[in-house]
VMD Tcl script that draws the C-alpha trace (Angstrom):
set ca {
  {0.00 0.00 0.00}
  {0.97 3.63 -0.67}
  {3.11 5.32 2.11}
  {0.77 7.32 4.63}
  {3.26 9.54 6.06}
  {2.08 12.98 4.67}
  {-1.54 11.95 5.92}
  {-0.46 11.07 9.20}
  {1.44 14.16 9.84}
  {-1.21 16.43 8.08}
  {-2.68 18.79 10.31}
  {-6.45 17.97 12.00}
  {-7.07 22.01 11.75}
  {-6.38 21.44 8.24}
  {-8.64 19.32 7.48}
  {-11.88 19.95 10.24}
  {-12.68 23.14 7.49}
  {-13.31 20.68 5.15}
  {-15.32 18.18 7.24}
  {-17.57 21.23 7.96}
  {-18.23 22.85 4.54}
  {-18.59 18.73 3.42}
  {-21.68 18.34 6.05}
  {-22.92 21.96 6.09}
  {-23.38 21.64 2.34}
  {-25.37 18.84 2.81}
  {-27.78 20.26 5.73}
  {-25.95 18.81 8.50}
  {-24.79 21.11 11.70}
  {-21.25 20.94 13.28}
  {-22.59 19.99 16.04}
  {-23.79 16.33 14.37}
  {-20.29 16.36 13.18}
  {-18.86 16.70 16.36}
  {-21.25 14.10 17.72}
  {-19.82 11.85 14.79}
  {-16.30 12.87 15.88}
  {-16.68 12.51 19.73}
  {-18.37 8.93 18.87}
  {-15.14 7.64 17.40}
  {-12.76 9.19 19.77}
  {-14.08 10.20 23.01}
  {-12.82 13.91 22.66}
  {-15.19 16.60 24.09}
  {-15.61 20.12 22.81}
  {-12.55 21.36 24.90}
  {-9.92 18.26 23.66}
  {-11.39 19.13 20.16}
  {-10.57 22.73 20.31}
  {-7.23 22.12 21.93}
  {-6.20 19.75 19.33}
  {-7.97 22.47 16.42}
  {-5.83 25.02 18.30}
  {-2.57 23.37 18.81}
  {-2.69 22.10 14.95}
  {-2.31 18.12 15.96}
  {-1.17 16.28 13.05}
  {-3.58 12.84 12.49}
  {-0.49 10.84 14.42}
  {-0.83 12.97 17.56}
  {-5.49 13.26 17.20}
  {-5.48 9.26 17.05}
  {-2.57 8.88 19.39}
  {-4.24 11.16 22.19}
  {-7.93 10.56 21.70}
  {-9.44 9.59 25.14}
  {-10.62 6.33 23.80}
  {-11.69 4.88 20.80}
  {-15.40 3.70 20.77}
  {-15.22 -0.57 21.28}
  {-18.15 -0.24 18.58}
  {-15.42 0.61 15.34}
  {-15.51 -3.01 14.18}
  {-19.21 -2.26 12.96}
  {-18.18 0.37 10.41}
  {-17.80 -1.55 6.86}
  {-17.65 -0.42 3.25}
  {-15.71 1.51 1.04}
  {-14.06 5.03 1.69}
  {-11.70 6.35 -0.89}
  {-11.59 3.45 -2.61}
  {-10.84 0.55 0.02}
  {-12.87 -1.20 2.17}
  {-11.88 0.38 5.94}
  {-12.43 -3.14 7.39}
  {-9.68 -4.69 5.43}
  {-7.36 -1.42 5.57}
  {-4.02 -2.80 7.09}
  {-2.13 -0.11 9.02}
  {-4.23 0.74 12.14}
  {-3.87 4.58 12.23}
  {-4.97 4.92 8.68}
  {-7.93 3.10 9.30}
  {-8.81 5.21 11.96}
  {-8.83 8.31 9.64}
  {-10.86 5.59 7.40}
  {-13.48 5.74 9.86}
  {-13.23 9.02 11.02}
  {-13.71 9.42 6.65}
  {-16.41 7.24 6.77}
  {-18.54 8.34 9.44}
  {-18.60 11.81 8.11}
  {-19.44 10.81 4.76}
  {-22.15 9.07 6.01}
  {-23.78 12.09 7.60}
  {-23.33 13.99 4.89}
  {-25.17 11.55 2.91}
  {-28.18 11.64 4.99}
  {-27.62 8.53 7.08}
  {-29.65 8.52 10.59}
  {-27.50 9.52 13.10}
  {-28.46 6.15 14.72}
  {-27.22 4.34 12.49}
  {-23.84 5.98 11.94}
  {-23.33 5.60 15.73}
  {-23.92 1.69 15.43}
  {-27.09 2.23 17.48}
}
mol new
graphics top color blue
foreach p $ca { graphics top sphere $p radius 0.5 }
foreach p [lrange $ca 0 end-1] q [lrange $ca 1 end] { graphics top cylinder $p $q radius 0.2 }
display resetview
């Protein structure tokens, strides 16, 4: 697989404007994306804003989120081409998810069942 290095070390607060304009576009609030967001990783609005503030790379957001939710193994199907559940390296699946989960709300999924309600 291709090397991930420039992904992991891209900045979070580089990429959160895009997450937002991706789900605002589509009718969704930032606060659905952060529910999305604090789902996967256990951050709360302060750890988000530190991490936003303090330009984390993906490494460091992955690396120092409180915990990842035990329900991960439920998201499935393709993002960017691959299929997250077979993606090898563990830290770029967890930007897989994080990928998936937001496409999903922009696509209109119930919030239910993005959170593997």
């Amino acid at each position: 697989m291709a090397n991930y290095e420039r992904v992991f070390k891209m900045s979070f607060a580089s990429v959160y404007p895009h997450y937002v304009t991706k789900v605002e576009k589509k009718g969704k609030t930032i606060e659905e994306l952060h529910t999305v967001i604090f789902w996967l990783t256990g951050y709360n609005e302060q750890g988000l804003q530190l991490l936003i503030d303090e330009k984390w790379d993906f490494s460091t957001f992955f690396e120092k989120a409180p915990q990842l939710n035990p329900n991960v193994g439920k998201i499935k199907g393709l993002i960017c081409g691959y299929r997250v559940e077979e993606i090898e390296d563990p830290l770029m699946q967890k930007i897989r998810y994080l990928d998936k989960l937001i496409d999903e709300l922009a696509r209109g999924k119930k919030m239910e069942s993005i959170l593997r309600k």
